[in-house]
LUMVEXZA-336028 format. One record per atom (N, C-alpha, C): residue in three letters; atom name; x, y, z. Coordinates in pm, 1 decimal, decimal comma. Each point is the difference from the previous one (the first is absolute). Layout:
REM LUMVEXZA-336028
<node><code>ALA</code><site>CA</site><px>X</px><py>Y</py><pz>Z</pz></node>
...
END
This chain:
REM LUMVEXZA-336028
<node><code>UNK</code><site>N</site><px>1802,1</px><py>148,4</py><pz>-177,8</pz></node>
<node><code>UNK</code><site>CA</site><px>-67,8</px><py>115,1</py><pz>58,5</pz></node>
<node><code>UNK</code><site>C</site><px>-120,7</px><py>37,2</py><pz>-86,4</pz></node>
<node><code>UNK</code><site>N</site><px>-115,4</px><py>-0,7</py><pz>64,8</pz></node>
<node><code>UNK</code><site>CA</site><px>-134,7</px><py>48,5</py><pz>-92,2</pz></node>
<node><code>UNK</code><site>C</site><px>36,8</px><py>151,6</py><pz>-23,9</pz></node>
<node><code>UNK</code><site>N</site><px>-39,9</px><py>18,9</py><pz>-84,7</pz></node>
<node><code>UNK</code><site>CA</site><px>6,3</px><py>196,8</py><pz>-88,4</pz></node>
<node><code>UNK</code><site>C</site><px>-122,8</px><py>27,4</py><pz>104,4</pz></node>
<node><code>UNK</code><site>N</site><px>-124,5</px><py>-44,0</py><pz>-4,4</pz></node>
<node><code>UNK</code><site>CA</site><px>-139,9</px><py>54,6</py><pz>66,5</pz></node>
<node><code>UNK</code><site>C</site><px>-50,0</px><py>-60,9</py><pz>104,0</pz></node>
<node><code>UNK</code><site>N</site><px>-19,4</px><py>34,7</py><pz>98,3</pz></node>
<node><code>UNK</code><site>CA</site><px>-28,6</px><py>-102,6</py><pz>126,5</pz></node>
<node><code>UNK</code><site>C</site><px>-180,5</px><py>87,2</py><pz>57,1</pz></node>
<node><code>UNK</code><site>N</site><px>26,9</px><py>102,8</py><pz>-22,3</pz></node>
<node><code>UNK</code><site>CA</site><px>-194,4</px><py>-15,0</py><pz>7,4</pz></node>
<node><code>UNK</code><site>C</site><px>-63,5</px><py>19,3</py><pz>-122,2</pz></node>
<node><code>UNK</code><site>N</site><px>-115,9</px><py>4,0</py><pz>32,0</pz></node>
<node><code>UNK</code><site>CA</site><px>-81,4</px><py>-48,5</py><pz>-91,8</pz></node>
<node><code>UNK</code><site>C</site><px>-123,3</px><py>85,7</py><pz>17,2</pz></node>
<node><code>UNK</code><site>N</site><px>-131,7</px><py>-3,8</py><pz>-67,5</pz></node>
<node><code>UNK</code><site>CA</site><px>-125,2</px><py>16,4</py><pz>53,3</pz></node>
<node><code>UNK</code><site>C</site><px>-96,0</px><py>-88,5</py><pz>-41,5</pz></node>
<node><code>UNK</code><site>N</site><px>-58,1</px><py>5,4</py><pz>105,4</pz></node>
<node><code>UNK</code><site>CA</site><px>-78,4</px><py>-178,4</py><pz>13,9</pz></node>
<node><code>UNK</code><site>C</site><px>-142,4</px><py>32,7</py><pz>-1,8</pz></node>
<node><code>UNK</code><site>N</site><px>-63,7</px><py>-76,5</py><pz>-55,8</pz></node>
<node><code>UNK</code><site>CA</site><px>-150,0</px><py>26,6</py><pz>-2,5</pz></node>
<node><code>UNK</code><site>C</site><px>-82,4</px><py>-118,2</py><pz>57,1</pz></node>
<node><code>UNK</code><site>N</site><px>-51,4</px><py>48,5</py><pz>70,8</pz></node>
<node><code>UNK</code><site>CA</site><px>-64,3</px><py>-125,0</py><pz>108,4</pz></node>
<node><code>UNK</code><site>C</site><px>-84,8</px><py>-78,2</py><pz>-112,1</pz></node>
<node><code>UNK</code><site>N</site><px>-6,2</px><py>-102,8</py><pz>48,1</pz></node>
<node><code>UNK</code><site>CA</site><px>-57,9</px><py>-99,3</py><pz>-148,1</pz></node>
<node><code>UNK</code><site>C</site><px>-165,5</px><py>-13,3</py><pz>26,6</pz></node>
<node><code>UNK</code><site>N</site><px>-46,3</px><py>72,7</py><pz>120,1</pz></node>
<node><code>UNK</code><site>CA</site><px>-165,7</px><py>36,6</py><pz>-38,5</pz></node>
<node><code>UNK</code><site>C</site><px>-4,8</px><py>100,5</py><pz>-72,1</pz></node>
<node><code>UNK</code><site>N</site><px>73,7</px><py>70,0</py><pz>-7,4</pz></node>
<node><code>UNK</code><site>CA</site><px>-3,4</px><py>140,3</py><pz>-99,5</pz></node>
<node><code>UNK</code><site>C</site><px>-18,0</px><py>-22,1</py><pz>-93,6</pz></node>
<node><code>UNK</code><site>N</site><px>122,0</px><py>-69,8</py><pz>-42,3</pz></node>
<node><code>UNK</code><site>CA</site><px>27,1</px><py>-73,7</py><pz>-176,9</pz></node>
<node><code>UNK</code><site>C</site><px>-120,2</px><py>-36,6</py><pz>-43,4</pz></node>
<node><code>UNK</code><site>N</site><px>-107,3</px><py>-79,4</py><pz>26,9</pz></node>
<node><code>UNK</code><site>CA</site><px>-103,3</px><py>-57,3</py><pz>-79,3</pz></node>
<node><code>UNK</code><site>C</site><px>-113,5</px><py>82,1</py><pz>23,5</pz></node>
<node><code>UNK</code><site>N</site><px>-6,7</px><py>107,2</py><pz>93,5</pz></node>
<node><code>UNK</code><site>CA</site><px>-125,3</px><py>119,5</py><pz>0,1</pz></node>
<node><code>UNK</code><site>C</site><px>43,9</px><py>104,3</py><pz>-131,3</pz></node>
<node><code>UNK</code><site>N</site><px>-73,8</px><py>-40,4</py><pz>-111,6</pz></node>
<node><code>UNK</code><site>CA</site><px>-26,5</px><py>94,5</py><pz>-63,8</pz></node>
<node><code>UNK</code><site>C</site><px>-82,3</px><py>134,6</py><pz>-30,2</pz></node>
<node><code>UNK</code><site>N</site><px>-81,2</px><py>-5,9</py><pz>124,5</pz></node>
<node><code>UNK</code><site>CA</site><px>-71,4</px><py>111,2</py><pz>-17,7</pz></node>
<node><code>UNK</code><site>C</site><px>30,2</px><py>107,9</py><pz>99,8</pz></node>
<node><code>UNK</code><site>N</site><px>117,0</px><py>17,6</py><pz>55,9</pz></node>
<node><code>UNK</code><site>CA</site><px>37,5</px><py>92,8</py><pz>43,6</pz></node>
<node><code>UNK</code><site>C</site><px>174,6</px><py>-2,0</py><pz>-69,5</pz></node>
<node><code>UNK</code><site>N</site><px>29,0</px><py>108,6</py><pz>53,2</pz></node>
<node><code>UNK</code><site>CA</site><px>184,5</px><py>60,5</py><pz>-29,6</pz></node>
<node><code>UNK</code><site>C</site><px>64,9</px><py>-75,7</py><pz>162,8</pz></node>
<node><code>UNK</code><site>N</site><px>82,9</px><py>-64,9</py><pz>-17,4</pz></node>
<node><code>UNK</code><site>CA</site><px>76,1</px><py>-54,2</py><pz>96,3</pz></node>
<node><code>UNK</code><site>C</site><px>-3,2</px><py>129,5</py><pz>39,9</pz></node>
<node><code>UNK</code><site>N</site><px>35,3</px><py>-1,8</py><pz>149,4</pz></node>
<node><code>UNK</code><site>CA</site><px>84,0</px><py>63,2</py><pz>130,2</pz></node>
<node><code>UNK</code><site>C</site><px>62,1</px><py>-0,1</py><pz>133,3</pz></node>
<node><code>UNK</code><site>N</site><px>31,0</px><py>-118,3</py><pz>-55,6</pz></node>
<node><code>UNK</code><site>CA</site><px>47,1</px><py>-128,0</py><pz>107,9</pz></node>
<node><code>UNK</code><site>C</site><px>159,7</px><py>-28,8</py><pz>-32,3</pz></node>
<node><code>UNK</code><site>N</site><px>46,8</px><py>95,8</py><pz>-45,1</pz></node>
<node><code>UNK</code><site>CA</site><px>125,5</px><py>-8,1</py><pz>-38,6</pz></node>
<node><code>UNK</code><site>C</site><px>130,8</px><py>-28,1</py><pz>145,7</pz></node>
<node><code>UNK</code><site>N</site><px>71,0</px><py>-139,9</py><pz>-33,5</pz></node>
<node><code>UNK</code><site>CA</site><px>121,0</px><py>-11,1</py><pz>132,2</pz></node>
<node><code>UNK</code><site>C</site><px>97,7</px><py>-12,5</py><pz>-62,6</pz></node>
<node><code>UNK</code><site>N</site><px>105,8</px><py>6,7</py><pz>65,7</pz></node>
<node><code>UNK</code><site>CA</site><px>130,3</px><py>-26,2</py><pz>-47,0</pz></node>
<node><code>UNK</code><site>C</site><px>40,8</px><py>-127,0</py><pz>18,7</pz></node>
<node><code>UNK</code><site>N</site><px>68,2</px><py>-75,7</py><pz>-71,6</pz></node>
<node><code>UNK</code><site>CA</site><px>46,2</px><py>-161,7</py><pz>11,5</pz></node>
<node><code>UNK</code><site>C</site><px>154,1</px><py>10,3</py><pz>15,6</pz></node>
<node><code>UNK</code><site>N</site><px>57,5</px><py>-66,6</py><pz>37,7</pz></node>
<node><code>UNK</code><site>CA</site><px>163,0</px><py>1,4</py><pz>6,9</pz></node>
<node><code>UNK</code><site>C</site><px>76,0</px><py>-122,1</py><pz>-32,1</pz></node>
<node><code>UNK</code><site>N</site><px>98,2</px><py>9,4</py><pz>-136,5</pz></node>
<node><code>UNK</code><site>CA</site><px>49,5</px><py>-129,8</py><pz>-56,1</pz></node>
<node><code>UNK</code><site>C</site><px>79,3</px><py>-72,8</py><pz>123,2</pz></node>
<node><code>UNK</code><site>N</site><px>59,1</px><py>62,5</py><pz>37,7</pz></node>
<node><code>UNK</code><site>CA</site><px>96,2</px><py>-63,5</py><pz>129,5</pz></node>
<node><code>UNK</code><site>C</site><px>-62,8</px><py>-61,3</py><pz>106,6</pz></node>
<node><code>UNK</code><site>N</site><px>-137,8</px><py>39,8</py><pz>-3,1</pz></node>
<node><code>UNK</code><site>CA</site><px>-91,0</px><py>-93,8</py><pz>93,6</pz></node>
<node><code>UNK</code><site>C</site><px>-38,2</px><py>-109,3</py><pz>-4,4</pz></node>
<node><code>UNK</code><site>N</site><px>-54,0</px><py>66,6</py><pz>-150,4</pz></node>
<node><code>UNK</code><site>CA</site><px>-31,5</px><py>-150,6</py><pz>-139,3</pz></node>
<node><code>UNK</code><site>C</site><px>96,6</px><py>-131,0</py><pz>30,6</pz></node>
<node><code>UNK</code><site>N</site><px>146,8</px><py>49,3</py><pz>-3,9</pz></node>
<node><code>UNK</code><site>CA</site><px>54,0</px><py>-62,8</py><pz>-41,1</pz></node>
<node><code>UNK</code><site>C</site><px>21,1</px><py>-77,3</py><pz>117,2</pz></node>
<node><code>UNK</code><site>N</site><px>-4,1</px><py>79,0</py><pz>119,3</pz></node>
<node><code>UNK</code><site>CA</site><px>30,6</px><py>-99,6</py><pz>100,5</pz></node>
<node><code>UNK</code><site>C</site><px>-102,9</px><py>-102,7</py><pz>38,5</pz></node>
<node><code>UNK</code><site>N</site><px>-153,6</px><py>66,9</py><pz>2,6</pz></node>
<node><code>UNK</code><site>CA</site><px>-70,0</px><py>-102,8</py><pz>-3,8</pz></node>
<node><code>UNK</code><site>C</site><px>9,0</px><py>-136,6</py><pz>-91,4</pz></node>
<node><code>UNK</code><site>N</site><px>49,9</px><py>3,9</py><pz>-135,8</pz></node>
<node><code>UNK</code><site>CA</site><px>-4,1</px><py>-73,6</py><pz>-100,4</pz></node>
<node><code>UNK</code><site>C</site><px>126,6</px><py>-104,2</py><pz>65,1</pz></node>
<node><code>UNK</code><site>N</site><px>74,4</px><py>53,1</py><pz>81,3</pz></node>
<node><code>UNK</code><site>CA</site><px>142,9</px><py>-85,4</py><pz>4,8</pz></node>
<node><code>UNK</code><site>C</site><px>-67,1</px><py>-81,6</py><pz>163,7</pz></node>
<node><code>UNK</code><site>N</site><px>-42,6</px><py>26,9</py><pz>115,0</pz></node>
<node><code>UNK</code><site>CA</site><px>-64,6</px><py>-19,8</py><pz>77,4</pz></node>
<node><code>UNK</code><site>C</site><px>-108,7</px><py>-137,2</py><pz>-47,8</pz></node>
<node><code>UNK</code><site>N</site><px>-52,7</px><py>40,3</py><pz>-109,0</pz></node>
<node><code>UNK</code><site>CA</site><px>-119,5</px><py>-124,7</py><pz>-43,0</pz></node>
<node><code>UNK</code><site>C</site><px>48,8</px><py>-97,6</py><pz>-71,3</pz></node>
<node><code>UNK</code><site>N</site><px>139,3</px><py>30,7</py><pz>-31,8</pz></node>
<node><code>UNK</code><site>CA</site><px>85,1</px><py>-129,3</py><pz>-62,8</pz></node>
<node><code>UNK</code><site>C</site><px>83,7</px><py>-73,5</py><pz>94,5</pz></node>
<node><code>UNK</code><site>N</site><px>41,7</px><py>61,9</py><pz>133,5</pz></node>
<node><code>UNK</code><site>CA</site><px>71,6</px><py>-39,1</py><pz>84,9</pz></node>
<node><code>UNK</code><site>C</site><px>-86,2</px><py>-82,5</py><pz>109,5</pz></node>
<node><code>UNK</code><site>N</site><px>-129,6</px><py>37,3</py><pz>5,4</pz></node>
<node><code>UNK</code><site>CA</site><px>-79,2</px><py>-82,6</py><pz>99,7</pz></node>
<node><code>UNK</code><site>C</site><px>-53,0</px><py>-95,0</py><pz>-65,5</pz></node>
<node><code>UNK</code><site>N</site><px>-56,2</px><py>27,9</py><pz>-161,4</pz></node>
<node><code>UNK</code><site>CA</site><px>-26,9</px><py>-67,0</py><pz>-67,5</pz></node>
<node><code>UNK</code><site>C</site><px>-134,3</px><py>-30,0</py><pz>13,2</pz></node>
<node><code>UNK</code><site>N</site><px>-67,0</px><py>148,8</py><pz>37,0</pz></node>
<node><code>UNK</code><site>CA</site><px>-108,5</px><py>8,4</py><pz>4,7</pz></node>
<node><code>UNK</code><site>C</site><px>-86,6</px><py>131,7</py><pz>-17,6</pz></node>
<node><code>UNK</code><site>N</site><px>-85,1</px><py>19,9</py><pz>-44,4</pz></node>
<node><code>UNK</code><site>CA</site><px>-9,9</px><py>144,2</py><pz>-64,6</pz></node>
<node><code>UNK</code><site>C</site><px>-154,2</px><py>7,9</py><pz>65,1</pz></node>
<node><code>UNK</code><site>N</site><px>-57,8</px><py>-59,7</py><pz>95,1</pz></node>
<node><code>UNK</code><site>CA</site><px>-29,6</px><py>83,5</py><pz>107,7</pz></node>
<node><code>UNK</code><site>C</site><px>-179,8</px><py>-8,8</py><pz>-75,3</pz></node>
<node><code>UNK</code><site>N</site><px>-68,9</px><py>136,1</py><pz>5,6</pz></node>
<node><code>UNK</code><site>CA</site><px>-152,5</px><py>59,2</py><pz>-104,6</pz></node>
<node><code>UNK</code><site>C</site><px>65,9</px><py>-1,0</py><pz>-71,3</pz></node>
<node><code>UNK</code><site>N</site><px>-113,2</px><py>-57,7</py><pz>-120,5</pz></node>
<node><code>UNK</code><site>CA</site><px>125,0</px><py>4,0</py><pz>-169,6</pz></node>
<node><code>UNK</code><site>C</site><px>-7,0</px><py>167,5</py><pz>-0,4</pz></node>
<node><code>UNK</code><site>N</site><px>-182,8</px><py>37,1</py><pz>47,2</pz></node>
<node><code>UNK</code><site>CA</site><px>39,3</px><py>127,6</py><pz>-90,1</pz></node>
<node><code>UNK</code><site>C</site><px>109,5</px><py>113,8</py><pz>100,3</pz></node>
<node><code>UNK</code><site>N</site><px>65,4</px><py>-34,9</py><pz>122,9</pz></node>
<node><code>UNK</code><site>CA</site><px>107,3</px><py>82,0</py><pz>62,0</pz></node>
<node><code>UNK</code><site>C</site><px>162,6</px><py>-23,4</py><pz>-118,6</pz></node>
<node><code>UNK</code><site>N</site><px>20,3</px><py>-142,9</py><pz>-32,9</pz></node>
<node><code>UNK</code><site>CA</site><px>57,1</px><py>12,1</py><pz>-97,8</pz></node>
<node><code>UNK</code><site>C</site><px>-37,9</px><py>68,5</py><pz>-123,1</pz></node>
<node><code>UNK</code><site>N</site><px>-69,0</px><py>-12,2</py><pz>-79,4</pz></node>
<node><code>UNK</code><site>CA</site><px>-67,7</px><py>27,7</py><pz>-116,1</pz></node>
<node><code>UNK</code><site>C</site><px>37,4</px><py>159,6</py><pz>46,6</pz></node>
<node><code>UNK</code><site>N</site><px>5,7</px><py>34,2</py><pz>114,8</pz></node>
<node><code>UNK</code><site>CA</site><px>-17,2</px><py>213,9</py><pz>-78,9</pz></node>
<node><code>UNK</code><site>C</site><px>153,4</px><py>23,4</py><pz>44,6</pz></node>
<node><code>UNK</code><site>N</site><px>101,7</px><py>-79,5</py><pz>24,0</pz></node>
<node><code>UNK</code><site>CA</site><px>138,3</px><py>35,3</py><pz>24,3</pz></node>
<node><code>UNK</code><site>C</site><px>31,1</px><py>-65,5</py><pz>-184,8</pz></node>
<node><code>UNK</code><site>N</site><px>-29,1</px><py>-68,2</py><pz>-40,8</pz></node>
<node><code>UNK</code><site>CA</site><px>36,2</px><py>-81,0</py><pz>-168,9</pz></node>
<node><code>UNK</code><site>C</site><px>-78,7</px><py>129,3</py><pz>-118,2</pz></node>
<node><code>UNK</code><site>N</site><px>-83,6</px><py>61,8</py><pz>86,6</pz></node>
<node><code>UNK</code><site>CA</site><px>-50,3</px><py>89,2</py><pz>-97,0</pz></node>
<node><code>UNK</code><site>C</site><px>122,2</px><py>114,4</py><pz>-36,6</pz></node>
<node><code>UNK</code><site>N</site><px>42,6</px><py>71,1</py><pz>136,0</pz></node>
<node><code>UNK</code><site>CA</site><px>104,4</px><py>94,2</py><pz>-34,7</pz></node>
<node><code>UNK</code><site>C</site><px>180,3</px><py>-60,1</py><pz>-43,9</pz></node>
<node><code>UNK</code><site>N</site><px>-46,9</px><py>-118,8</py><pz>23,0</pz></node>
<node><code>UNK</code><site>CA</site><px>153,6</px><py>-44,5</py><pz>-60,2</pz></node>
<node><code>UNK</code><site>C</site><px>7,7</px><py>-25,3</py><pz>-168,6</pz></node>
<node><code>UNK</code><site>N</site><px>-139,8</px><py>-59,9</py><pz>-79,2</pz></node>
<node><code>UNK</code><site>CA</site><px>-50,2</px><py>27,5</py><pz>-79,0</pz></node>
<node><code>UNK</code><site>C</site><px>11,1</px><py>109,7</py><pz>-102,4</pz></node>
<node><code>UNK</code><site>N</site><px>-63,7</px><py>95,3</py><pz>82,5</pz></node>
<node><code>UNK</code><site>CA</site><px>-27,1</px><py>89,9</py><pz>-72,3</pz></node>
<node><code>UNK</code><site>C</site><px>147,7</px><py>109,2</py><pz>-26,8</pz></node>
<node><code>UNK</code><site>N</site><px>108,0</px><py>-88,4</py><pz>156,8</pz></node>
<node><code>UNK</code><site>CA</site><px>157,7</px><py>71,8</py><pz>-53,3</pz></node>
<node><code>UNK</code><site>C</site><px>42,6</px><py>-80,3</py><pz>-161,0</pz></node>
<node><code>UNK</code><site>N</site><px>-25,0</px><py>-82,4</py><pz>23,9</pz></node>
<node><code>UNK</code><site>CA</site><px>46,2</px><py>-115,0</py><pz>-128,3</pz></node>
<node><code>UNK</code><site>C</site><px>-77,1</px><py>105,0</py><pz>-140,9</pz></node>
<node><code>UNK</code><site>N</site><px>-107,1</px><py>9,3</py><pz>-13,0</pz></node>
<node><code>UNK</code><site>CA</site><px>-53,7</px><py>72,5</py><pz>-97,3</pz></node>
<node><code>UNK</code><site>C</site><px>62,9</px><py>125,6</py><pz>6,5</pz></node>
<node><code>UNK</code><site>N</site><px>7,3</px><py>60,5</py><pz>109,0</pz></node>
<node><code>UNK</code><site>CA</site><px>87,1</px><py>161,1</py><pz>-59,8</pz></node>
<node><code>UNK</code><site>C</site><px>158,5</px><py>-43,3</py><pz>-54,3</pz></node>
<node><code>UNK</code><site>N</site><px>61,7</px><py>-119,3</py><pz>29,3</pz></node>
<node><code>UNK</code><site>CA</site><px>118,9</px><py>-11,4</py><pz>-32,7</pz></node>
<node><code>UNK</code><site>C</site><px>0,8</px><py>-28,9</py><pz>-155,0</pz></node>
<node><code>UNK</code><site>N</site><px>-99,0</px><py>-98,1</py><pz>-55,8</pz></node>
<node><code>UNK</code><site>CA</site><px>48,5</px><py>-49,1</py><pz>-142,8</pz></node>
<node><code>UNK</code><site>C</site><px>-103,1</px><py>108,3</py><pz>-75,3</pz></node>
<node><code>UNK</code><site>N</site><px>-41,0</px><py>139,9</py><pz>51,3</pz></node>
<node><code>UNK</code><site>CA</site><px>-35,6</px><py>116,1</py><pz>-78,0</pz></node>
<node><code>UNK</code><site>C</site><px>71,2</px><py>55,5</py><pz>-87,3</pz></node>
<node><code>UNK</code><site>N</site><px>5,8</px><py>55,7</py><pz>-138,4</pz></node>
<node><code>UNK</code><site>CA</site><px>105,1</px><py>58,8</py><pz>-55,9</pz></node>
<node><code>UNK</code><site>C</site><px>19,9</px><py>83,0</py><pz>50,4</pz></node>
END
């Protein structure tokens, strides 16, 4: 069972505009993540990398809050 299943997601044009303050803030959901991630192993195909690439981001970034002290 995941402890955190949303998230907040920052659209990845945001991320590299530095000259403004993000405000493009969404919510991501691990259980979505996860199903997509299990879906792209079962077809065995993962489709736009970058549609994969932003479901691996929030599964990721669960992995980093887990081995946090």
């Amino acid at each position: 069972m995941v402890e955190h299943d949303h998230y907040w997601h920052l659209p990845v044009e945001a991320s590299f505009d530095l000259s403004q303050e993000p405000g493009d803030l969404t919510v991501g959901q691990i259980s979505d993540d996860l199903a997509e991630a299990r879906g792209f192993l079962i077809e065995n195909s993962a489709g736009p990398a970058w549609h994969a690439l932003s479901h691996a981001i929030g599964l990721l970034r669960l992995v980093e809050e887990a081995a946090r002290p």
